[in-house]
Structure formats: C-alpha cells, structure tokens
PDBQT receptor file of N, H, CA, C and O in Angstrom, charges set to zero:
ATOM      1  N   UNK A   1      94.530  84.576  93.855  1.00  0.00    +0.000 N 
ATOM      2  CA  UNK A   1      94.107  85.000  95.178  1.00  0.00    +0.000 C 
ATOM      3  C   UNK A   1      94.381  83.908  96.212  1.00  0.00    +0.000 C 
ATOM      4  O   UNK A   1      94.873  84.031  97.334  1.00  0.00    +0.000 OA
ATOM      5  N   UNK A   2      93.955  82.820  95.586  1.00  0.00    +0.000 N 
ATOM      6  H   UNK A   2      93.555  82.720  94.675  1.00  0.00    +0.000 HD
ATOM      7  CA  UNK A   2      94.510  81.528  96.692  1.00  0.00    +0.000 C 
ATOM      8  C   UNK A   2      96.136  81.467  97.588  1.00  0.00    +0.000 C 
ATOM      9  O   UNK A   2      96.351  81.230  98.777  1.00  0.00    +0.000 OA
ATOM     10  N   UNK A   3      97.045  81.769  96.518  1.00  0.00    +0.000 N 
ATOM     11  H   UNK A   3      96.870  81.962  95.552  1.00  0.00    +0.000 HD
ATOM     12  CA  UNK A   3      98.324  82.211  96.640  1.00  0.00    +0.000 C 
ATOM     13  C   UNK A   3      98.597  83.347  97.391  1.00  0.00    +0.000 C 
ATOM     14  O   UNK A   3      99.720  83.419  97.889  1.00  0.00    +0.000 OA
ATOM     15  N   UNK A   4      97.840  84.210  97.571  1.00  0.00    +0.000 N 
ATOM     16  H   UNK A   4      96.927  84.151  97.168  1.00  0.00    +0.000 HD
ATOM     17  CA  UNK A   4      98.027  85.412  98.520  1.00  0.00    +0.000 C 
ATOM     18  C   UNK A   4      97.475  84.936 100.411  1.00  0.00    +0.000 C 
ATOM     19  O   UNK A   4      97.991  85.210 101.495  1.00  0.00    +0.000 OA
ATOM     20  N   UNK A   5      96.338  84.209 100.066  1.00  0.00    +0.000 N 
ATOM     21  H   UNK A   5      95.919  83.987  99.185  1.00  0.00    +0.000 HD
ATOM     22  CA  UNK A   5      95.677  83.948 101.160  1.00  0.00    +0.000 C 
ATOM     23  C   UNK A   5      96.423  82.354 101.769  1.00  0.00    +0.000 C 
ATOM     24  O   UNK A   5      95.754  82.029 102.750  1.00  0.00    +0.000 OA
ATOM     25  N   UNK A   6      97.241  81.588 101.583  1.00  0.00    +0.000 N 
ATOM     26  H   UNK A   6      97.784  81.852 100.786  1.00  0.00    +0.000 HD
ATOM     27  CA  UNK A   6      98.279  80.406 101.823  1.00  0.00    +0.000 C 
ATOM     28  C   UNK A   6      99.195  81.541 102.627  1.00  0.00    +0.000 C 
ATOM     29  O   UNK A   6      99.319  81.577 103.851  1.00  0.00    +0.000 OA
ATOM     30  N   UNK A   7      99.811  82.461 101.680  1.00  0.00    +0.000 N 
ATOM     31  H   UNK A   7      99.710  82.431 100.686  1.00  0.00    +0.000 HD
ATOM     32  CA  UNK A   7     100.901  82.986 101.716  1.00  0.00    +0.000 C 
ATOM     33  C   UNK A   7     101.222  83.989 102.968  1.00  0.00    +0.000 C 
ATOM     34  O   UNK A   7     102.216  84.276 103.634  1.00  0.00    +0.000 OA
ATOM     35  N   UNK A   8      99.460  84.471 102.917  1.00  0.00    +0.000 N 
ATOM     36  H   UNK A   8      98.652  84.237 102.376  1.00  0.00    +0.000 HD
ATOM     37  CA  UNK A   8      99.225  84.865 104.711  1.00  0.00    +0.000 C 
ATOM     38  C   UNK A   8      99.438  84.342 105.991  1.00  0.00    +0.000 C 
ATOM     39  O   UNK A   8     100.068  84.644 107.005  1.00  0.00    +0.000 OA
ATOM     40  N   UNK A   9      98.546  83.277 105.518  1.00  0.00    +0.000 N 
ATOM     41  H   UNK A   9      98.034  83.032 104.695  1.00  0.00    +0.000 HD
ATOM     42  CA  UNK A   9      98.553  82.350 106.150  1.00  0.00    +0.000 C 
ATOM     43  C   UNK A   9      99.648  81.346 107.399  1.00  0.00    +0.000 C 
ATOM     44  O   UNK A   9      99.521  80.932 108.551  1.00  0.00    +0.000 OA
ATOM     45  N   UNK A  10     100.911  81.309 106.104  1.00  0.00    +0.000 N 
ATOM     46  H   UNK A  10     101.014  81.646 105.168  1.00  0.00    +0.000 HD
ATOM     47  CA  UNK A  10     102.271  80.967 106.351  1.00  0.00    +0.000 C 
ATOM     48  C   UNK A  10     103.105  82.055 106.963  1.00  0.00    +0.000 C 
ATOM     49  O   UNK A  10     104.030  81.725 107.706  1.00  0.00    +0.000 OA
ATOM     50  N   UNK A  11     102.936  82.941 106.792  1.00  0.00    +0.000 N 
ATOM     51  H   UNK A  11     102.185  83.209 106.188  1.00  0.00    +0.000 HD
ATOM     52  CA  UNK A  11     103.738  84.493 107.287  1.00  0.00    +0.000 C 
ATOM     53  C   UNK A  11     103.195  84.412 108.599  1.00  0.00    +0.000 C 
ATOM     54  O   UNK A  11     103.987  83.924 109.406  1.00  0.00    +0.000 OA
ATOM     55  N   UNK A  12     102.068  84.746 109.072  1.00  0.00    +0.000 N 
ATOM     56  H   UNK A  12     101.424  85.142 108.417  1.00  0.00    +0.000 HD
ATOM     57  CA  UNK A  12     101.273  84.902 110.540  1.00  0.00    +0.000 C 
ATOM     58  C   UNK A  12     101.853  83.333 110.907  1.00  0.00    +0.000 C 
ATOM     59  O   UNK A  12     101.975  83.300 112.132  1.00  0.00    +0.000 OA
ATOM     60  N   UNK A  13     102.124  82.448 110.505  1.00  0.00    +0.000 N 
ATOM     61  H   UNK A  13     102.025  82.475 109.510  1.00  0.00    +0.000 HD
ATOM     62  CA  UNK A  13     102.551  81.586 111.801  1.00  0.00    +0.000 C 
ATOM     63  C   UNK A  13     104.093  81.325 111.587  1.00  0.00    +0.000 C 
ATOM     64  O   UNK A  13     104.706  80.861 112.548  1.00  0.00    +0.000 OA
ATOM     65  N   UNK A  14     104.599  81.514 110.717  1.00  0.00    +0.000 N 
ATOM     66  H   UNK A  14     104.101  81.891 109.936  1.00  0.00    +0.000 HD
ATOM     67  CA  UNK A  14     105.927  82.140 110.853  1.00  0.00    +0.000 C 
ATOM     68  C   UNK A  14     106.684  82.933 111.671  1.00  0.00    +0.000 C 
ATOM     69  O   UNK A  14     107.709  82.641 112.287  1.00  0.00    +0.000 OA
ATOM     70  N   UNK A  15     105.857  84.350 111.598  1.00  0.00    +0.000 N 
ATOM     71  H   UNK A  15     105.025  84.587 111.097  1.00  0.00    +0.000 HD
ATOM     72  CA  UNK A  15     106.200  85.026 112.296  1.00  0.00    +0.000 C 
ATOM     73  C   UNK A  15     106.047  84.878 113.722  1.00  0.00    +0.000 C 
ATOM     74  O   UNK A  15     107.033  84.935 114.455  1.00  0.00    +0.000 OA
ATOM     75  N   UNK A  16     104.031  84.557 114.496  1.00  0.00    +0.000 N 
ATOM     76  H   UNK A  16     103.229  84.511 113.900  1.00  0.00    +0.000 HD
ATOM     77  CA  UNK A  16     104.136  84.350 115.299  1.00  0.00    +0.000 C 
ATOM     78  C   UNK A  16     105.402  83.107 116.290  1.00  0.00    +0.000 C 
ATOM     79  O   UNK A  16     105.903  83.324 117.393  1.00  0.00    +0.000 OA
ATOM     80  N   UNK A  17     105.603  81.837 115.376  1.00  0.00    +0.000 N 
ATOM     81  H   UNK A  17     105.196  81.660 114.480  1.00  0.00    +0.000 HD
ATOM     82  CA  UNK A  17     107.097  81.536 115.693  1.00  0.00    +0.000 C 
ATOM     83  C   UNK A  17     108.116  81.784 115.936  1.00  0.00    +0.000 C 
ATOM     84  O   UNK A  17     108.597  81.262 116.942  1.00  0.00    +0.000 OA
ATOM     85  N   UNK A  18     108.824  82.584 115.232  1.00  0.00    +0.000 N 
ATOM     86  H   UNK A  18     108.432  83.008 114.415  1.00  0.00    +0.000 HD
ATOM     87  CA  UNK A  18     109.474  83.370 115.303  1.00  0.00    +0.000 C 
ATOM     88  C   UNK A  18     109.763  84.566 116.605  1.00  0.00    +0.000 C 
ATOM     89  O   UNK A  18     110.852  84.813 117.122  1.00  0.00    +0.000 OA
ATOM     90  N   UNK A  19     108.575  85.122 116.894  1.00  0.00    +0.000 N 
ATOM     91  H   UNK A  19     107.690  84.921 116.474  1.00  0.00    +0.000 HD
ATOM     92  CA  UNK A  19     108.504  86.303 118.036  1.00  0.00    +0.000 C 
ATOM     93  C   UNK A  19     108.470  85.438 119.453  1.00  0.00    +0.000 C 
ATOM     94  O   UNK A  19     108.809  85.992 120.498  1.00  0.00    +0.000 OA
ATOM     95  N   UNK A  20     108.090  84.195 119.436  1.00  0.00    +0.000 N 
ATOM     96  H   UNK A  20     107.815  83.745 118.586  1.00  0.00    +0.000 HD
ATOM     97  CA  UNK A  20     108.177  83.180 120.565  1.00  0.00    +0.000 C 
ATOM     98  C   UNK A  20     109.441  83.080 120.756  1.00  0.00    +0.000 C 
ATOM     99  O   UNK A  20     110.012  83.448 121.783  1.00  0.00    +0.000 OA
ATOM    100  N   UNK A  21     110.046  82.504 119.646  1.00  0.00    +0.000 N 
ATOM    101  H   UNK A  21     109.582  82.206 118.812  1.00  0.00    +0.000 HD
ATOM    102  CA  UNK A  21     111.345  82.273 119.514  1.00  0.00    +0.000 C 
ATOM    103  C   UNK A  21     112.603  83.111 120.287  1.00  0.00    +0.000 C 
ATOM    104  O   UNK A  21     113.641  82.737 120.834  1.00  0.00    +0.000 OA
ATOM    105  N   UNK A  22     111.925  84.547 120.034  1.00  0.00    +0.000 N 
ATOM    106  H   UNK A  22     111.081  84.851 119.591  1.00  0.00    +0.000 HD
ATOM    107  CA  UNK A  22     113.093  85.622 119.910  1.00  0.00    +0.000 C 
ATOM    108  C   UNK A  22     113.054  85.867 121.314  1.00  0.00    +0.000 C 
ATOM    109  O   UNK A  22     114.029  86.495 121.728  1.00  0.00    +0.000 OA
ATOM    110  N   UNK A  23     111.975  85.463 122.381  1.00  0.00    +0.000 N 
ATOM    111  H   UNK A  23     111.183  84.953 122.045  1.00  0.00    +0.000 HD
ATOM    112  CA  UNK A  23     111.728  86.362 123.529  1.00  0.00    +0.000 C 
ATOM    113  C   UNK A  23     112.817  86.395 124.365  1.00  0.00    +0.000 C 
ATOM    114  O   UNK A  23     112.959  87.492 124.905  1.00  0.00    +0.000 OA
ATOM    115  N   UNK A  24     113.878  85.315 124.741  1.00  0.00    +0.000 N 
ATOM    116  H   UNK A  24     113.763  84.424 124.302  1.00  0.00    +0.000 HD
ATOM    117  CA  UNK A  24     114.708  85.729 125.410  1.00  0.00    +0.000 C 
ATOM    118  C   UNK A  24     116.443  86.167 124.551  1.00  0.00    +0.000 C 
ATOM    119  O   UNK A  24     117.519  85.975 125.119  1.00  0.00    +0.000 OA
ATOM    120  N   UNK A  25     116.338  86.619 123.469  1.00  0.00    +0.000 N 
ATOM    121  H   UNK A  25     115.464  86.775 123.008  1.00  0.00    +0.000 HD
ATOM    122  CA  UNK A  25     117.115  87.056 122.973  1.00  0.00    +0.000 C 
ATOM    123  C   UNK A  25     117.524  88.525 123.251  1.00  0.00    +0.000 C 
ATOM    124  O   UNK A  25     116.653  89.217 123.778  1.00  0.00    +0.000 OA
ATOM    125  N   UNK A  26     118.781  89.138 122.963  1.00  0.00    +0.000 N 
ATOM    126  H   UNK A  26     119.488  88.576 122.535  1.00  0.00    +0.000 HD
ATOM    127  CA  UNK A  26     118.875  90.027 123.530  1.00  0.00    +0.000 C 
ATOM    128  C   UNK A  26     118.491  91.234 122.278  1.00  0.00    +0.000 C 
ATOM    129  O   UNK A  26     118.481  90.976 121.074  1.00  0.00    +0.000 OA
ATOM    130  N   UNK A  27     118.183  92.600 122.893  1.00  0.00    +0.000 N 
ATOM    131  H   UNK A  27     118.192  92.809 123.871  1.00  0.00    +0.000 HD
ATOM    132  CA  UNK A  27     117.528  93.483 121.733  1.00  0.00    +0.000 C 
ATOM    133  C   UNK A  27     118.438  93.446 120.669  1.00  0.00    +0.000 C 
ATOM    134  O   UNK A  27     118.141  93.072 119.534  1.00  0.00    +0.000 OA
ATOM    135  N   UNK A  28     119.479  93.808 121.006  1.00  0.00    +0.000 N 
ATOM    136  H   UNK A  28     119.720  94.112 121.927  1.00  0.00    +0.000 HD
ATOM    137  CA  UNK A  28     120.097  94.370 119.582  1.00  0.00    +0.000 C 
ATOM    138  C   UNK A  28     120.630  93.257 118.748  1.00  0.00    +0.000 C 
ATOM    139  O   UNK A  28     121.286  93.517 117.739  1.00  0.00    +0.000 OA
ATOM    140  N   UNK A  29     120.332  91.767 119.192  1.00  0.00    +0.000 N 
ATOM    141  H   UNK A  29     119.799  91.556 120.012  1.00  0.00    +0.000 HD
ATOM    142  CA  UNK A  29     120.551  90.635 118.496  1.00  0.00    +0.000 C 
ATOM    143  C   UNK A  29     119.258  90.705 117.385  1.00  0.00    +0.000 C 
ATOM    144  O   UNK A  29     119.306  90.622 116.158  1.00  0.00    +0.000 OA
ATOM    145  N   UNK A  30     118.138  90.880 118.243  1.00  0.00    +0.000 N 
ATOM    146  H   UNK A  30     118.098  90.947 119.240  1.00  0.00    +0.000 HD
ATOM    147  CA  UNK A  30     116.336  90.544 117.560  1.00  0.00    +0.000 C 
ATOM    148  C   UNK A  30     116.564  91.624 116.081  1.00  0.00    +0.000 C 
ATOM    149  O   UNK A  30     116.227  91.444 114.911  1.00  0.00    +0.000 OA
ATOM    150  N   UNK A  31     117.173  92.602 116.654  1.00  0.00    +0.000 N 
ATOM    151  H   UNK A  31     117.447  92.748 117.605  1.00  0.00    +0.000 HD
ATOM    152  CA  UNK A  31     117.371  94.117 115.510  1.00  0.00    +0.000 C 
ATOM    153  C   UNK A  31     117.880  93.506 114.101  1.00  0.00    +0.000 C 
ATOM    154  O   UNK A  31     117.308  93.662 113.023  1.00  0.00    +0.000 OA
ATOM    155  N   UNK A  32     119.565  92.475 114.422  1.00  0.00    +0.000 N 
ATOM    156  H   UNK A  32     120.030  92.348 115.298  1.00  0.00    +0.000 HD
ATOM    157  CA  UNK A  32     120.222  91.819 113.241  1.00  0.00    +0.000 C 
ATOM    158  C   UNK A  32     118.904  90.721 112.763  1.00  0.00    +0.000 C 
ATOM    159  O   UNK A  32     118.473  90.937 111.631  1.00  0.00    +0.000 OA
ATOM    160  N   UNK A  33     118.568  90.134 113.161  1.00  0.00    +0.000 N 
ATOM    161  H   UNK A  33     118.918  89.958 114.081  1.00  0.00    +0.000 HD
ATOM    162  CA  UNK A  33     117.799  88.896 113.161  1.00  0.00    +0.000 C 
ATOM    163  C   UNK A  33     116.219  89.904 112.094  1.00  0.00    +0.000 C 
ATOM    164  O   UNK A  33     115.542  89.519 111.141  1.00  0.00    +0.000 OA
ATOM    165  N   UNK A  34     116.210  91.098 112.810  1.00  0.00    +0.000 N 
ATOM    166  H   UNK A  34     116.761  91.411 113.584  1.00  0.00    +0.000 HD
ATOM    167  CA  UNK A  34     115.152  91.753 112.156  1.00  0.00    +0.000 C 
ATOM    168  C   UNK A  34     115.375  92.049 110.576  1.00  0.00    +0.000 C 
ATOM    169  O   UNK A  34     114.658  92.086 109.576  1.00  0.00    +0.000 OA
ATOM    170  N   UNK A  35     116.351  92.183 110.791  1.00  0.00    +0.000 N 
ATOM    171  H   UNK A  35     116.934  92.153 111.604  1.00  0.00    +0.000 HD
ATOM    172  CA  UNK A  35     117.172  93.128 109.472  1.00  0.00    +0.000 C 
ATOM    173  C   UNK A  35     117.394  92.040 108.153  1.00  0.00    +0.000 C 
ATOM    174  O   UNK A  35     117.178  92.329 106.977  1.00  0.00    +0.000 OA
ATOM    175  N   UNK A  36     117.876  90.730 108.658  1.00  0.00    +0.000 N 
ATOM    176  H   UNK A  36     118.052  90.495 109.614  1.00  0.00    +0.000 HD
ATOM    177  CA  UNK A  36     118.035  89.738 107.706  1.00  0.00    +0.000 C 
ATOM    178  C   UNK A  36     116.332  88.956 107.415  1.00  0.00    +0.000 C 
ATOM    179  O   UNK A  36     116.006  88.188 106.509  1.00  0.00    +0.000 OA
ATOM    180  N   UNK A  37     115.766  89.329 108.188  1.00  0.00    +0.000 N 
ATOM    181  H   UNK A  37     116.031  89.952 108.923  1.00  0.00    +0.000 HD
ATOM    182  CA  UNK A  37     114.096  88.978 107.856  1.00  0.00    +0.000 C 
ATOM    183  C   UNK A  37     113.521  89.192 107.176  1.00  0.00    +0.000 C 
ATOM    184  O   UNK A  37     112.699  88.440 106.650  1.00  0.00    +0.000 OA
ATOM    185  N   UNK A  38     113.860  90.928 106.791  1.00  0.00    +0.000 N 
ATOM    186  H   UNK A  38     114.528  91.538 107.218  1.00  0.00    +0.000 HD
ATOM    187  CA  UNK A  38     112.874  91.266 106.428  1.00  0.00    +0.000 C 
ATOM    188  C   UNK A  38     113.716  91.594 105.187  1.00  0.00    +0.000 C 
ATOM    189  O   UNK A  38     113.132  92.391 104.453  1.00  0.00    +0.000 OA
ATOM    190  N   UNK A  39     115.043  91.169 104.697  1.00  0.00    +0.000 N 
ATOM    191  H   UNK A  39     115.518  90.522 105.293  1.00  0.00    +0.000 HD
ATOM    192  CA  UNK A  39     116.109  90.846 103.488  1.00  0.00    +0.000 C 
ATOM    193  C   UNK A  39     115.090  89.662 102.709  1.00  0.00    +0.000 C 
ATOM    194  O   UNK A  39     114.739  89.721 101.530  1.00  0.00    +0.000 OA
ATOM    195  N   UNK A  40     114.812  88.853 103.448  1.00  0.00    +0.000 N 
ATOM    196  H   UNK A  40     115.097  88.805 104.405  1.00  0.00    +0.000 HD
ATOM    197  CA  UNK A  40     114.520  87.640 102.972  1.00  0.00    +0.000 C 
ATOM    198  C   UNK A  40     113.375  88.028 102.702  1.00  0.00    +0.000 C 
ATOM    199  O   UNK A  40     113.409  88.271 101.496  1.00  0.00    +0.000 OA
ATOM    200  N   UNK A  41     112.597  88.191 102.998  1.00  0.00    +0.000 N 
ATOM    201  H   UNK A  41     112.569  87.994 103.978  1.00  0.00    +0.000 HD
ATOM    202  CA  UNK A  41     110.616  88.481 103.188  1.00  0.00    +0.000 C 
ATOM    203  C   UNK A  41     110.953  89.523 101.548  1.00  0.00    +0.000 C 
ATOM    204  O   UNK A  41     110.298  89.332 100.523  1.00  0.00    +0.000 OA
ATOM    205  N   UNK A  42     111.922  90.426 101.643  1.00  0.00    +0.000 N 
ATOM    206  H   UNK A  42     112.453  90.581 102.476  1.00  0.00    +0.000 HD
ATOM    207  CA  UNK A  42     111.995  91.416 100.536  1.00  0.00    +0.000 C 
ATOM    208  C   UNK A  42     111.854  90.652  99.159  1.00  0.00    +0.000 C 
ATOM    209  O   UNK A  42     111.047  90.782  98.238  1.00  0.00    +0.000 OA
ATOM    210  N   UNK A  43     113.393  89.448  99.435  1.00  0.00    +0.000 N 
ATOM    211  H   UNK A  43     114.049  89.342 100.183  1.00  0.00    +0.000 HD
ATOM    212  CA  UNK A  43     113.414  88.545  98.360  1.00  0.00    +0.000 C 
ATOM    213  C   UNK A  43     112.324  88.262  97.811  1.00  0.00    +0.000 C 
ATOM    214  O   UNK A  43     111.859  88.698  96.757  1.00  0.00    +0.000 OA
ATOM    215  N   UNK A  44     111.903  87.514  98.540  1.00  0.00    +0.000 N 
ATOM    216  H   UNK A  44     112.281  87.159  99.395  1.00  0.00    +0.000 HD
ATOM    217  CA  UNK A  44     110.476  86.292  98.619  1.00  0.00    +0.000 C 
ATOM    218  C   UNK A  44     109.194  87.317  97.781  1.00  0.00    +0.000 C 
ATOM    219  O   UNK A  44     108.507  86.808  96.895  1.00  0.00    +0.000 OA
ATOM    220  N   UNK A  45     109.051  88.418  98.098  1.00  0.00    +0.000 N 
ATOM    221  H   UNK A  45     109.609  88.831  98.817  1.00  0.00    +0.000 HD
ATOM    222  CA  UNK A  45     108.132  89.069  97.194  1.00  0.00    +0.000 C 
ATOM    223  C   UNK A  45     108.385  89.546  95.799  1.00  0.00    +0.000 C 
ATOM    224  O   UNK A  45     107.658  89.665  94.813  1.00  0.00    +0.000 OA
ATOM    225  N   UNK A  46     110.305  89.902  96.156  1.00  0.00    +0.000 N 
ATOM    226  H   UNK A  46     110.896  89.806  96.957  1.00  0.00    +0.000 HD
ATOM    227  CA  UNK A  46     110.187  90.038  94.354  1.00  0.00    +0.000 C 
ATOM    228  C   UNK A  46     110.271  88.945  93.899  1.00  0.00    +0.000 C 
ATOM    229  O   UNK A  46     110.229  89.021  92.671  1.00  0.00    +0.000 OA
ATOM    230  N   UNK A  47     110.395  87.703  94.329  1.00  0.00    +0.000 N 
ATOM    231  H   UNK A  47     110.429  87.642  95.327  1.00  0.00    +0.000 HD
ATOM    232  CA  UNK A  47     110.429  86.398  93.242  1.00  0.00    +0.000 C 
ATOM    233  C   UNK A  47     108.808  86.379  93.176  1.00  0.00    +0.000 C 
ATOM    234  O   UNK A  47     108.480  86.879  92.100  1.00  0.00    +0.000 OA
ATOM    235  N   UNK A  48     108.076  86.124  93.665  1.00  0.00    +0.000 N 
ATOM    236  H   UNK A  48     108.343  85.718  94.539  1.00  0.00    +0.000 HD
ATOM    237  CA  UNK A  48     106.692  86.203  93.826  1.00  0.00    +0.000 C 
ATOM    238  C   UNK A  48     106.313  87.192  92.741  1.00  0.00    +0.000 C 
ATOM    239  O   UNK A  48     105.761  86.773  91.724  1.00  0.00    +0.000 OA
ATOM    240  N   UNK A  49     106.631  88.747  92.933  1.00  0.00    +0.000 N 
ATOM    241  H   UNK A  49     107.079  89.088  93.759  1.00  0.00    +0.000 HD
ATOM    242  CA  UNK A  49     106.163  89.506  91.786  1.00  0.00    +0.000 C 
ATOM    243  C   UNK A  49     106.636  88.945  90.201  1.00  0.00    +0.000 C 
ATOM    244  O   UNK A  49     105.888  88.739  89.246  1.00  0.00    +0.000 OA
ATOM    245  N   UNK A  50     107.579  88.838  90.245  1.00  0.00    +0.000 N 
ATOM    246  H   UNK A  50     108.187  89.005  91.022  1.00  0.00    +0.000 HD
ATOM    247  CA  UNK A  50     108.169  88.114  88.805  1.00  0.00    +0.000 C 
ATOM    248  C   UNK A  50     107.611  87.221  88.358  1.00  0.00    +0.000 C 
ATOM    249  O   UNK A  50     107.358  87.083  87.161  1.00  0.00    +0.000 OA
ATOM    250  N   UNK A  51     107.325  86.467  89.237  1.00  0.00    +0.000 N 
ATOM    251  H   UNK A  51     107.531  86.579  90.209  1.00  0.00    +0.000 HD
ATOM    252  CA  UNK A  51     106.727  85.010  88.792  1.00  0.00    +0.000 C 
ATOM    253  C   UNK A  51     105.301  85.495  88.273  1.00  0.00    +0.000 C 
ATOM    254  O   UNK A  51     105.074  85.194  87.101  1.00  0.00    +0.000 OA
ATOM    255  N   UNK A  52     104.388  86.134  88.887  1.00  0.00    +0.000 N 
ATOM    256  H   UNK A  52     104.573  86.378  89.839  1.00  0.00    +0.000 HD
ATOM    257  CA  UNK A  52     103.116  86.798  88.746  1.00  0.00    +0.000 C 
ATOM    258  C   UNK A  52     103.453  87.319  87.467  1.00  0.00    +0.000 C 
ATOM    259  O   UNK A  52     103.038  86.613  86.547  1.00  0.00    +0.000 OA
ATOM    260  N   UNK A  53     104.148  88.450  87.088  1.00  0.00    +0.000 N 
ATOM    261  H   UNK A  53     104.485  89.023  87.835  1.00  0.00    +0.000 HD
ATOM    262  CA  UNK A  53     104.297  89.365  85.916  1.00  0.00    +0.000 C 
ATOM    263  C   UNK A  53     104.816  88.187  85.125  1.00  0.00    +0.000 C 
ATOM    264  O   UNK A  53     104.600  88.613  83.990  1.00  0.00    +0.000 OA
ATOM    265  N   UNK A  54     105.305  87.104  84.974  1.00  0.00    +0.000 N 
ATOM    266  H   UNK A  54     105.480  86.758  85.896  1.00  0.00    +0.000 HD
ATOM    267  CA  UNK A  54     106.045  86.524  83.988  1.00  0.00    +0.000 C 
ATOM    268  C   UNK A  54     104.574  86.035  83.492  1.00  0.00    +0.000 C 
ATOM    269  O   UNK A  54     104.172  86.309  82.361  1.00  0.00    +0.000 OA
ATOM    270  N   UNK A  55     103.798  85.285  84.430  1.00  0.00    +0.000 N 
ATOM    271  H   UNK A  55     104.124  85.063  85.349  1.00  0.00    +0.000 HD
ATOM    272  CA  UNK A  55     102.824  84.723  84.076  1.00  0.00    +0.000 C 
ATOM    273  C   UNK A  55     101.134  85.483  83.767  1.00  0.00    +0.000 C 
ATOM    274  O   UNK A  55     100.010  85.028  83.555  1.00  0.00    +0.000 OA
ATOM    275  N   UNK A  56     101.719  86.806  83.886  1.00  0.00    +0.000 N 
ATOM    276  H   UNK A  56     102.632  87.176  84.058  1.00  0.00    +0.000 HD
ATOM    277  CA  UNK A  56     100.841  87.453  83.064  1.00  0.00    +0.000 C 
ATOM    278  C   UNK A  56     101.312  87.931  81.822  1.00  0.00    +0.000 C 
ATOM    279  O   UNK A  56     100.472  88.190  80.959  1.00  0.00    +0.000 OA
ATOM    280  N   UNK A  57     102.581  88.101  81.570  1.00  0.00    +0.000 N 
ATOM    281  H   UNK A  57     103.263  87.891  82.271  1.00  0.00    +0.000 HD
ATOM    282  CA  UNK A  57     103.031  87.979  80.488  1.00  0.00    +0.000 C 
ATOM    283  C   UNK A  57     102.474  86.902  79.259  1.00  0.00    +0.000 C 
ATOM    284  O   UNK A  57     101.785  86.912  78.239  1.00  0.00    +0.000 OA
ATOM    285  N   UNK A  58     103.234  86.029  80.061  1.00  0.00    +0.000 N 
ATOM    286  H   UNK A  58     103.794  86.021  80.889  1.00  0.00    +0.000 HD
ATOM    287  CA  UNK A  58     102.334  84.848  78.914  1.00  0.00    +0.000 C 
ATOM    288  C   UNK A  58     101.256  84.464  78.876  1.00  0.00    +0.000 C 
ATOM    289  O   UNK A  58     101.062  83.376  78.334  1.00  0.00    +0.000 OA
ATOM    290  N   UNK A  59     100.102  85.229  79.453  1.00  0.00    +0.000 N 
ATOM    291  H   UNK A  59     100.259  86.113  79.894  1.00  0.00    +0.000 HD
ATOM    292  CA  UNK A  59      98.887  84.992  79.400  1.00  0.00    +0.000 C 
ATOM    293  C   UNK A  59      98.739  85.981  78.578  1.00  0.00    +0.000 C 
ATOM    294  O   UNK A  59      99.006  85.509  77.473  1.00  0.00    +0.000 OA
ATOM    295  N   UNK A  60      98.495  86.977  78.475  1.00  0.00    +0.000 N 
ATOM    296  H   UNK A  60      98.278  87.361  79.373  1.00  0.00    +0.000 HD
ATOM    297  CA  UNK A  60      98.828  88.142  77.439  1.00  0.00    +0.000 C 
ATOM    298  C   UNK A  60      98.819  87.862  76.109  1.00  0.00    +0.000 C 
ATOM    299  O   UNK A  60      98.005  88.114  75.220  1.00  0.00    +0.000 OA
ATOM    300  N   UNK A  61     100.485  86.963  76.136  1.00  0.00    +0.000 N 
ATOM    301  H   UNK A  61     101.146  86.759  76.858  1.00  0.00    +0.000 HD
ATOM    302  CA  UNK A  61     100.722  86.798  74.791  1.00  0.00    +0.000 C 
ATOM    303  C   UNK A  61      99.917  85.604  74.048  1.00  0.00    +0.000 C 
ATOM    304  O   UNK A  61      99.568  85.641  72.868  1.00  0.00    +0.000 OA
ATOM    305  N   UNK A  62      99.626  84.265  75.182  1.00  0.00    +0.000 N 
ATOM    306  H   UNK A  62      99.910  84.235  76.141  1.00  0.00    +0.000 HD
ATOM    307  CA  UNK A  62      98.608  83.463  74.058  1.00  0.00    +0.000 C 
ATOM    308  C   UNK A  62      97.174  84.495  73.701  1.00  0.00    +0.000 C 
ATOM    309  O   UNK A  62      96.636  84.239  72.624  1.00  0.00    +0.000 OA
ATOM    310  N   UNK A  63      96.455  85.790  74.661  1.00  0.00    +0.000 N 
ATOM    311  H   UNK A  63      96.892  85.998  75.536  1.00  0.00    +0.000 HD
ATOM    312  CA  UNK A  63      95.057  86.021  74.048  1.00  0.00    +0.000 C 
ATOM    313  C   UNK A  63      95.557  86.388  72.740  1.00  0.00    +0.000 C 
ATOM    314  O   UNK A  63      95.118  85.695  71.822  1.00  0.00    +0.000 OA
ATOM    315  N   UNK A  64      96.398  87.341  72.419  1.00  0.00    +0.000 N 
ATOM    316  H   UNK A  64      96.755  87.904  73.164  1.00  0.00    +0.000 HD
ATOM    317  CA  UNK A  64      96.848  88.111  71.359  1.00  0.00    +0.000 C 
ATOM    318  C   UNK A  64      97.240  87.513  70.329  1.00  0.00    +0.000 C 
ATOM    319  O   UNK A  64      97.287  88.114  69.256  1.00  0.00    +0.000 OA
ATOM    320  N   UNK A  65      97.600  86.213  70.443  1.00  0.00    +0.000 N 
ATOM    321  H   UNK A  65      97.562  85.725  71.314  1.00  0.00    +0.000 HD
ATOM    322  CA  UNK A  65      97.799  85.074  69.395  1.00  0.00    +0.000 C 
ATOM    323  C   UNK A  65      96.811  85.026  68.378  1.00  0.00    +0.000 C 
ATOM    324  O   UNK A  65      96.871  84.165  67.500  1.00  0.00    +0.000 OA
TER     325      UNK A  65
C-alpha cells in the first residue's frame, strides 16, 4: 500500500508539472505529448503489475513449501 500511495503521490506532481509545462503549447502538439504519456504511464503499470504478481508468486510458493 505504501507503494501505491508514493506512487500517487509522484503522478499528481508530475502531472501537475507537466500541465504547467504544456500551457503555451499548441493543442494538437499537447494531443502527441498526450498520447506518448499515457504510452509510458501504460508501461509503468504493467511493469508495476508484474513485479506485484511476480512477488506474489513467490510468496505463494515459500507458504506452500
């Protein structure tokens, strides 16, 4: 849970950065810029899920030991 609540944490001022960032950009630039964001943000959760499932995996397998 700690990891979820960091991970918030970092996103909300990310982003709010980010939307500062973008204000005088033009729309259909912010759109590409949107599009590869939220590529990355996609990434970033399935490595996150994997990592989670790997490590419930092997938590799993030592109870069952």
């Amino acid at each position: 849970m700690e990891r979820v609540v960091a991970y918030s944490d970092w996103l909300r001022k990310a982003v709010g950065a980010r939307r500062r960032a973008l204000r005088h950009v033009p729309v259909h630039l912010q759109a590409d810029g949107a599009k590869s964001f939220v590529a990355s943000w996609n990434e970033r959760i399935a490595g996150i899920a994997s990592s989670l499932q790997k490590e419930r995996t092997e938590h799993d397998a030592i109870e069952h030991r």
